[in-house]
N, C-alpha and C positions, 0 to 999 in steps of 0.2 A: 581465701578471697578477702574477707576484714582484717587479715596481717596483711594483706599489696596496699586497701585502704587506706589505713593506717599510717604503713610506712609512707607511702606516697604522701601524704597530707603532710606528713613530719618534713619527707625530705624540701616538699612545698615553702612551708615556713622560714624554713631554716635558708633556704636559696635565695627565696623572697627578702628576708631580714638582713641579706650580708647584701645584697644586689642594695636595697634601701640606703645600708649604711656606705657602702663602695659610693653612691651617686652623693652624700650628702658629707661625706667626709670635709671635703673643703669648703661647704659651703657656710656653713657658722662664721670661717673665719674672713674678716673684711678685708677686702684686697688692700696693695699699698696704697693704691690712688685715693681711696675712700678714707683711711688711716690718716693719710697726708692733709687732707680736704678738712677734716675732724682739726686739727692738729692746727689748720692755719685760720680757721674761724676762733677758734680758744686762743690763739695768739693777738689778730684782731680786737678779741676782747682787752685782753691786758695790755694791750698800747694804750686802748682808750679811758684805762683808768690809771698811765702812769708806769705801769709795771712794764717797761721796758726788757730791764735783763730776763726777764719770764718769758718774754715774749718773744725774745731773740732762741732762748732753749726751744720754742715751739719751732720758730722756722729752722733751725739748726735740722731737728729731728725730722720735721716736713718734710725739708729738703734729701735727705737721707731715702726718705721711703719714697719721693718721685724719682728720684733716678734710679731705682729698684723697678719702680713701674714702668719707667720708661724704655728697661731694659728689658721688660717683660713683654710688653706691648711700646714696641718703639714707634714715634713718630705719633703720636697723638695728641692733635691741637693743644685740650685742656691740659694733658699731662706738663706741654711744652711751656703754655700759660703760665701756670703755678709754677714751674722751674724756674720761669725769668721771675714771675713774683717773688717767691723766697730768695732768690737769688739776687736781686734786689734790696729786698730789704735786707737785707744782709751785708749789703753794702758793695756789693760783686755787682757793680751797676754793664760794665763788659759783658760780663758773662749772664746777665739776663737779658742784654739785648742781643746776643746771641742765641737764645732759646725762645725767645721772641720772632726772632726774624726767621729761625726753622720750622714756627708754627705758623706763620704766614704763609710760606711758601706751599704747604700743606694746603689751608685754607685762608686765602687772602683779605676775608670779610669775617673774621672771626674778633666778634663784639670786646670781648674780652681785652684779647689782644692785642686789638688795635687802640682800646683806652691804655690799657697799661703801659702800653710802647708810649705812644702819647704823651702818658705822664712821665717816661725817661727820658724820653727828648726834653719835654721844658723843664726836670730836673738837671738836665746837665746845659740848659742854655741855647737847646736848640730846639729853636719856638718854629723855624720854617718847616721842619720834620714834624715837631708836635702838632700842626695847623693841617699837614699830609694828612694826617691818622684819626683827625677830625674830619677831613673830605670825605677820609671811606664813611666816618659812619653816621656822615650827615642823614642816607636818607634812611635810617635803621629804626626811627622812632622809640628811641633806647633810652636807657639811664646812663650805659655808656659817655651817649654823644653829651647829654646834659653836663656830665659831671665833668669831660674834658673839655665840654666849652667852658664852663665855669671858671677852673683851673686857668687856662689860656688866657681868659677877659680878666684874670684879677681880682674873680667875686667869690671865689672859691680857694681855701688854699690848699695844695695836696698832701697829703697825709706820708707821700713818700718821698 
């Protein structure tokens, strides 16, 4: 009867410790999206101090790990957001308003990305579309809307 005890308690532990590790295996490690996220705030920073090609390394690799996420979990606003952003500043201004506009379609009021689009439109000169993506988020009481009206009226100037 204190050998079944025994055994049973051991075989307890030892089921319980691999079950633990089985559930926690992936979890330490951070997904792409969060990786990417990391990756384009420290970029962010080195624009702001100059450091340009450092920063361009950042979105390079950013960009790498959201379309990893994107393929993972497809079709997800923020994923799509950051896609057209590094993609973007990257100079792939097409191809983030393409990722742009597939995150719209998802979600049509999504803050994010309707500043950034925004700020592509009057990057490339077209202030009637950039004026559009102000409408949406007039009534959002955002920093969004602030910062793309700014941009618009001339009092601000964009960063991309």
């Amino acid at each position: 009867m204190l050998l079944r005890i025994i055994n049973t308690t051991i075989l307890f532990f030892i089921l319980t410790s691999y079950s633990y590790s089985a559930a926690t295996s992936g979890g330490s490690k951070k997904s792409n999206y969060n990786q990417a996220y990391k990756l384009i705030k420290v970029a962010k920073k080195y624009e702001a101090k100059g450091k340009d090609e450092k920063a361009k390394k950042r979105y390079e690799r950013a960009l790498k790990l959201l379309v990893k996420a994107n393929k993972e979990k497809p079709n997800q606003p923020d994923t799509l957001n950051y896609l057209g952003f590094t993609s973007r500043k990257l100079g792939d201004f097409k191809k983030g308003e393409e990722y742009y506009l597939l995150g719209l379609k998802i979600d049509p009021n999504h803050n994010g990305i309707n500043e950034y689009l925004g700020e592509l439109y009057f990057a490339t000169n077209r202030v009637d579309l950039a004026k559009e993506r102000l409408s949406v988020l007039k009534n959002c009481n955002c920093e969004e809307y602030k910062d793309l009206k700014e941009i618009i009226e001339g009092k601000k100037k964009s960063k991309y």
